[in-house]
C-alpha positions in Angstrom: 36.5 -68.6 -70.4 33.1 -68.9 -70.7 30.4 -67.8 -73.1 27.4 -67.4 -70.4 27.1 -63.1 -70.5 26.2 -63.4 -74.2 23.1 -65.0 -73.0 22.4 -61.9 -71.7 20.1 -59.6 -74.1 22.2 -56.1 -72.9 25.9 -57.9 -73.0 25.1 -59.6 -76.8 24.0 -55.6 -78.2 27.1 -54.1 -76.7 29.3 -56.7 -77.3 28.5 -56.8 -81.1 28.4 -52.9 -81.1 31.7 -53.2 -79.8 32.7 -55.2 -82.9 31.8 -52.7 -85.1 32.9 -50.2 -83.4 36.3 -51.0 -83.5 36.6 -52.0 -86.6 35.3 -48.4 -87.8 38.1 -46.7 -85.5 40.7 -48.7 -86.2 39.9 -48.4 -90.3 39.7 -44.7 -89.6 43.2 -44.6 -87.3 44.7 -46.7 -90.9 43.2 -44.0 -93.3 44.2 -40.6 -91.2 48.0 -41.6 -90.3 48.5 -42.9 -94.1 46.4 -40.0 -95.7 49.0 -37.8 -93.3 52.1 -39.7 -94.4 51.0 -38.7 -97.8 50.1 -34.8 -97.2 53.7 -34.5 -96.0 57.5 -36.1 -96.1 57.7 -34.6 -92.3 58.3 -37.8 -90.1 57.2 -35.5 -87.4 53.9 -34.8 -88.5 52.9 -38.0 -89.8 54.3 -39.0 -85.6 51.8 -35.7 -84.8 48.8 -37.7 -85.4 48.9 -40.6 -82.7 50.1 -37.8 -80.8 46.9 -36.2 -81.1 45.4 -38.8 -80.0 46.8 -39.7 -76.9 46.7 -36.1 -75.9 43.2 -35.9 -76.1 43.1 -39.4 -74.1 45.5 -37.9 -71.9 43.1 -35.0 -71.2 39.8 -36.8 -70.8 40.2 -40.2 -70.0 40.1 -39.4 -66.2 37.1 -37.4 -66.6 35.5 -40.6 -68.8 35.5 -42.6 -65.9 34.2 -40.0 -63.3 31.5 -39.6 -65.7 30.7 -43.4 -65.9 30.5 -43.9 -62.4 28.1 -41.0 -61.9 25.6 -40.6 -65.1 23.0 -43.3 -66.3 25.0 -46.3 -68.2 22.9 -46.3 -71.4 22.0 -42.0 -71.9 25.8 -41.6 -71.8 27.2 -44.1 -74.2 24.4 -42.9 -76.5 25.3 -39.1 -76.3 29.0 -39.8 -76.8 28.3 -42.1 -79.5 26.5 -39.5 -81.3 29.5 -36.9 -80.9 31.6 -39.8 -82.3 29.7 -39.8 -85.3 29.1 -36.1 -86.1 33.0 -36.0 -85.6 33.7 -39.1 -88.3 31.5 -37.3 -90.6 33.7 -34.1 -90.5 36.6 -35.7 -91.3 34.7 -37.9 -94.0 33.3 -34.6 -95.5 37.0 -33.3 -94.8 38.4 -35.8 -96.8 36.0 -35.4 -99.9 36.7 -31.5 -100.2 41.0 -31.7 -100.9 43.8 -30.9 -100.7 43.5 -31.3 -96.8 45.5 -29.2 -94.6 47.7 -31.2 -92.0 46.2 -29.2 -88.9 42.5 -29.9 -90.1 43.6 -33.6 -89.9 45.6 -33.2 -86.4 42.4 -31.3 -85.1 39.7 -33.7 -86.1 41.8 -36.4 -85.0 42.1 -34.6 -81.5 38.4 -34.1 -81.3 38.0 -38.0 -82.1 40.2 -38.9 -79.5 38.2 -36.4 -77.1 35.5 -38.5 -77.0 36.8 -42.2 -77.4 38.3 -40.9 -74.4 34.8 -40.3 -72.8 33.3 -43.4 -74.2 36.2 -45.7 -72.9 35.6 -46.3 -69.1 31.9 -46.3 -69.6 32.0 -48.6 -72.1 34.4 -51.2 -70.6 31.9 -50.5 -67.2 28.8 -50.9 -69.1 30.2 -54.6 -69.9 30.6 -55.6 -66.7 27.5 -54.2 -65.3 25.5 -56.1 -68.4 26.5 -59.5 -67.0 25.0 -61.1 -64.4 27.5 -60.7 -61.3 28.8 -64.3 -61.2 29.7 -63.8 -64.7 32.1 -60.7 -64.1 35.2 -62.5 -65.0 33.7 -64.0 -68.2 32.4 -60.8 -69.2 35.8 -58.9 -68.6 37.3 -61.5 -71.3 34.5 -61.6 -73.8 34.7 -57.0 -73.7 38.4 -57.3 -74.9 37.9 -59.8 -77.8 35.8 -57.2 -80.3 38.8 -54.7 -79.7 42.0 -57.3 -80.8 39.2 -58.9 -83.6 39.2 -55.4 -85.1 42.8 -54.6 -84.4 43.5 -57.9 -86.1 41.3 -57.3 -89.6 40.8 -53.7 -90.0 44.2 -51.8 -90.9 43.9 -54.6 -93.5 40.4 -53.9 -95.3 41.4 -50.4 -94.9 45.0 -50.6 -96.6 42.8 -52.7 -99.2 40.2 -50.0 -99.4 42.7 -47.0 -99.8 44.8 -48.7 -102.4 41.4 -49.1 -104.7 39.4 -45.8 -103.8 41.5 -43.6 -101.3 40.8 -42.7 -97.7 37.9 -41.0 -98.2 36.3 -44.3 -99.0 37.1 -45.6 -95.3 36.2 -42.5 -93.5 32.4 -43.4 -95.1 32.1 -46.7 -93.9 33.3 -45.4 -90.5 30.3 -42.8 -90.7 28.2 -45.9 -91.7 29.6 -48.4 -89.1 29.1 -45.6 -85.9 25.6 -45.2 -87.2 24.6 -48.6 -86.8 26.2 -48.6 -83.4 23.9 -45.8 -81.9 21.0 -48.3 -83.5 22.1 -50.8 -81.3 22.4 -49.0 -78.4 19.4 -47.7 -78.8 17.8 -51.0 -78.1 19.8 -51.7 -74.8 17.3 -52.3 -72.5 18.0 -49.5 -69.3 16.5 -51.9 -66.4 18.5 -55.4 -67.4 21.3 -56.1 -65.4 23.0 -52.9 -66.1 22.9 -51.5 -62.7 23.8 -48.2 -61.3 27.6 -47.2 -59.8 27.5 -47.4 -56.0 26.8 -44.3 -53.7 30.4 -44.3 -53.0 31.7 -44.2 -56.6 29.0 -41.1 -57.4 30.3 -39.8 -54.7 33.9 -39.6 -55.1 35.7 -37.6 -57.7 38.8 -38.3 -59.3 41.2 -36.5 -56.8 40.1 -39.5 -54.8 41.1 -42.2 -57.0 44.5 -40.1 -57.8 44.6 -39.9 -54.1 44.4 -43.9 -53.8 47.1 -44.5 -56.4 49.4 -42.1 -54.8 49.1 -43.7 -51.3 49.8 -47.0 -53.1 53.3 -47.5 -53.9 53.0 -50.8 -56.0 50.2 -48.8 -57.9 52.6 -46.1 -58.2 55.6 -48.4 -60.0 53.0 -50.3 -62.2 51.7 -46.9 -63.2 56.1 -45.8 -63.7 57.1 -48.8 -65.4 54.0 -48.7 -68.2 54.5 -45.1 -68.6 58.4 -45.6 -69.3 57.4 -48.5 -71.2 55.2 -46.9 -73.7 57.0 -43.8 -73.8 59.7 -45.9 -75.4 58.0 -47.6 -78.2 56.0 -45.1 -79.2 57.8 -44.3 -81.6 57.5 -47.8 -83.6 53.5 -47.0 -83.6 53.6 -42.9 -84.6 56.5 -43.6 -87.6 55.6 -47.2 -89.1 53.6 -44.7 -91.8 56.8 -42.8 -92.6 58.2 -46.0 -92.4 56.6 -47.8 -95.0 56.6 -44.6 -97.2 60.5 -44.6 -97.1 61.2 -48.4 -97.7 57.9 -49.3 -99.9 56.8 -46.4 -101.5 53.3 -45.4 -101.1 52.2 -48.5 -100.4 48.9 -48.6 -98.6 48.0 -52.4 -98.2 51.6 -52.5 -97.0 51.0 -50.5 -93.8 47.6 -52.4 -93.4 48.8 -55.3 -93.3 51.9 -54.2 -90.6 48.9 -52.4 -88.6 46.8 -55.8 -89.1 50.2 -57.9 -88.1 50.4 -55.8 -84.5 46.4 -56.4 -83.9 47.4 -60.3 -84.6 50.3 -59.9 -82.5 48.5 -58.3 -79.7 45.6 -60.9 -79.8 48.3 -64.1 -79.4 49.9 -62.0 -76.6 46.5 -61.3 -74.8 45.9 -65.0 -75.1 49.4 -66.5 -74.0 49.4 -64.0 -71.0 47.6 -65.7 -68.2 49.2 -69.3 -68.7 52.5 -67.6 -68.9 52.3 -65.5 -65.9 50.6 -68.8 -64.2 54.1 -70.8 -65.2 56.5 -68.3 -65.0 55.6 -65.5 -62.9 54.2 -62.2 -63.9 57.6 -60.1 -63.6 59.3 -63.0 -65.5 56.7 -62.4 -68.1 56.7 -58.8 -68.2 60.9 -59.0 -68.0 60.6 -61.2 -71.0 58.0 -59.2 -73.2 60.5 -55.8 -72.7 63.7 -57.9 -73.6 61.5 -58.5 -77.0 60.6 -55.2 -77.7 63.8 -53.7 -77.0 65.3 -56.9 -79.5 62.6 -56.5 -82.5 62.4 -52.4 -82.6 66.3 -52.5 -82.8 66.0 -55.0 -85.9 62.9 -53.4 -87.7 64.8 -50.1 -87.7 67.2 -51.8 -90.4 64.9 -54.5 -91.7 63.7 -53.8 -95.8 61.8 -57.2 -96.4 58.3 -56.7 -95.9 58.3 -60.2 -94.7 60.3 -59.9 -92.0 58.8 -56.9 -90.6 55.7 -58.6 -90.5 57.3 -60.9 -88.2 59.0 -58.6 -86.1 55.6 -56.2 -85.3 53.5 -59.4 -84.8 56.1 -60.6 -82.5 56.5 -56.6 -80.9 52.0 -56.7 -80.8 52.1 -59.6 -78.8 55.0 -58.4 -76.1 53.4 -54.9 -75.7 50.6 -56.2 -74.9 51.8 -58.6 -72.0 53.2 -55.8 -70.5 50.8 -53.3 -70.8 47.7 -56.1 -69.9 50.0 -57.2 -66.7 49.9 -53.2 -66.0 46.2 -53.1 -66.4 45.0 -56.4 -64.3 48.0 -55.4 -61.6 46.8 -51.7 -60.9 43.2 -52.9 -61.0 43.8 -55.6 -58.2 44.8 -52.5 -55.6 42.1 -50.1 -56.2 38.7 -50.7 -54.1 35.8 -51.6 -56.4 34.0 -48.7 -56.1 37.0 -46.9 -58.1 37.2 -49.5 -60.8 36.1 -47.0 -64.0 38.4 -44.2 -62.9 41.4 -46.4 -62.0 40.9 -47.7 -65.6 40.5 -43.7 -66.2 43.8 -42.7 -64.5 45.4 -45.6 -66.5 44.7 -44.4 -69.7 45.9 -40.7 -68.6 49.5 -42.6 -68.1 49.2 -44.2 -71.1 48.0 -42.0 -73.5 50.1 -39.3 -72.0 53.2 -41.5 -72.2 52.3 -42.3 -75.8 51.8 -38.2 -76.8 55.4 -37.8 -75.5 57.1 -40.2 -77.1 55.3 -39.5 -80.2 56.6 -36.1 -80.3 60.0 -37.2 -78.6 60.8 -39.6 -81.3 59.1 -38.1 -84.4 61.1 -34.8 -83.7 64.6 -37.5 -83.6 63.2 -39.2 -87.0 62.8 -35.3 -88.4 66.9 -33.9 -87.6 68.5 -38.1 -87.9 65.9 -40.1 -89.8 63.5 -43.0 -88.9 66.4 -45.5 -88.5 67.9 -43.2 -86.0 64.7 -42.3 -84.1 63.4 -46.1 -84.2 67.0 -47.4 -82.6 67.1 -44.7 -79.7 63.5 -46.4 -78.9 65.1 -50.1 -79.2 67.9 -48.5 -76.9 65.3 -46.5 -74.5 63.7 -50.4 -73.7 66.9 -51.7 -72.6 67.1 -49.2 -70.3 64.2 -50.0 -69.0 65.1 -53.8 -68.7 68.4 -52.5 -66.9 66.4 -50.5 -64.4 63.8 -53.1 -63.8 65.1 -53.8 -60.2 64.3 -49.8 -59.1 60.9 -50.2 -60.6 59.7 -54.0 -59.4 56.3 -53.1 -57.3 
């Protein structure tokens, strides 16, 4: 991978907005789902709040990316970003005014998703359109790393933040953090390299891309297999709060840390991917990552050392994300280029719809049988999957 796009004035302003950015969401996702998992002892409602989430992605995403393709780059990132932050500051004011009603939470955090939903295929398309075009690979690459950085570092600060001063402290320096974004964007220059979408794409609305998938029948089983997939392990994601509340007590830097060990985890698998999909194969790859999801969720659902279960997520970060990544780079290879942001779109209606459900599917198991119940179902759900691999090969 090369460095050559953050030569380029436009790429270097997104690409460290994009670094804090995501640390200020990802601190924020920490502070709501533990703030949630100490409103309430209901494992469903603490599940409720990724759920949230991916509903709203679920809802929008799709319209994100016909959006991208058809408005000016640099006046729509702006304008979302700017929703983004009114909405952090509700939930920081939110926070400062207790006790905090459960559906307050669940709604801001809807409204949040709402619009990182609308950000996300611009903002990945803004990337590539900031590079020069014989730098599109490198440019790809260099978009994801601010995303895994934060992933990696953030539930930890924020663990360590609400431990000392509570979430209210982190919903601040969210506010803070998306204010200085919409600085930087400001300064993007509009001309530079970042070019407008093609007639065709402005053109075309999403019936057309949903059209392309559906006459596609590898696109179809990628867009199956990661649905099923995530559906599945949801439920590792929406009840690690509950989780650590059961086994640690209210243990903030705890569930950082396990948050932090996943954004690790998902960084090494990110990294390993292409070589191992060069050596192995990608299905071998993918066939591997479920057989080690299915394996670690069916051990952290009886594990009580804090040591192990860092293991285990790390090592359940970095398999998600082979499979989810090979999902990604496979769907994106059969749609035209014109179709790029909304294919990216319809992906993250699968995904984020797949993740709602099994949010709700296993918090509502974790509510009537408990989290070691709900979290073994979900270790039993992925070798389903592996045994119905042959029906879903593209």
């Amino acid at each position: 991978m090369s460095f050559a796009p953050l030569r380029e004035r436009n790429f270097r302003l997104l690409w460290t907005s994009g670094c804090v950015m995501y640390f200020a969401v990802w601190m924020q996702t920490v502070g709501v789902s533990w703030l949630m998992a100490t409103l309430t002892p209901s494992p469903l409602l603490v599940a409720l709040v990724p759920t949230a989430s991916s509903l709203a992605a679920c809802l929008f995403a799709l319209a994100g990316g016909v959006m991208a393709d058809r408005f000016a780059l640099r006046r729509y990132v702006l304008t979302v970003q700017c929703c983004m932050l009114v909405s952090a500051t509700l939930l920081w004011a939110v926070s400062l005014s207790p006790p905090v009603h459960p559906a307050a939470l669940l709604g801001l955090t809807f409204l949040f998703g709402c619009l990182s939903a609308l950000l996300a295929p611009a903002w990945h398309s803004a990337h590539c359109r900031a590079a020069a075009p014989e730098h599109l690979s490198d440019a790809i690459s260099l978009a994801t790393i601010p995303y895994n950085l934060a992933r990696a570092a953030a539930p930890a600060v924020a663990g360590v933040v609400i431990a000392g001063y509570g979430s209210s402290a982190v919903f601040g320096g969210a506010v803070a953090a998306f204010a200085a974004v919409i600085a930087m964007i400001h300064f993007l220059d509009p001309l530079g390299h970042i070019a407008p979408a093609s007639p065709a794409a402005r053109a075309s609305g999403p019936g057309h891309i949903v059209g392309l998938a559906r006459a596609s029948r590898p696109c179809r089983l990628h867009l199956l297999r990661v649905g099923l997939f995530v559906a599945s392990g949801a439920g590792l994601i929406a009840l690690l709060p509950a989780l650590v509340r059961e086994r640690f007590g209210g243990d903030a830097p705890a569930y950082g840390f396990l948050v932090a060990a996943s954004g690790v985890g998902a960084a090494t698998g990110a990294a390993l991917l292409g070589a191992l999909s060069r050596r192995y194969g990608r299905e071998a790859v993918v066939g591997g990552a479920i057989l080690v999801c299915a394996a670690t969720t069916l051990v952290i659902a009886h594990a009580h050392s804090r040591e192990a279960l860092l293991v285990l997520v790390w090592m359940t970060g970095a398999a998600w994300v082979m499979v989810v990544n090979a999902g990604i780079g496979a769907m994106q290879a059969d749609i035209p280029d014109e179709g790029r942001a909304r294919a990216l779109g319809l992906f993250l209606v699968v995904f984020q719809g797949s993740g709602a459900f099994g949010s709700v599917l296993w918090g509502s198991v974790a509510e009537r049988f408990g989290t070691t119940a709900a979290l073994t179902a979900s270790g039993v759900a992925f070798v389903g999957i592996l045994l119905a691999r042959a029906r879903l090969r593209p």
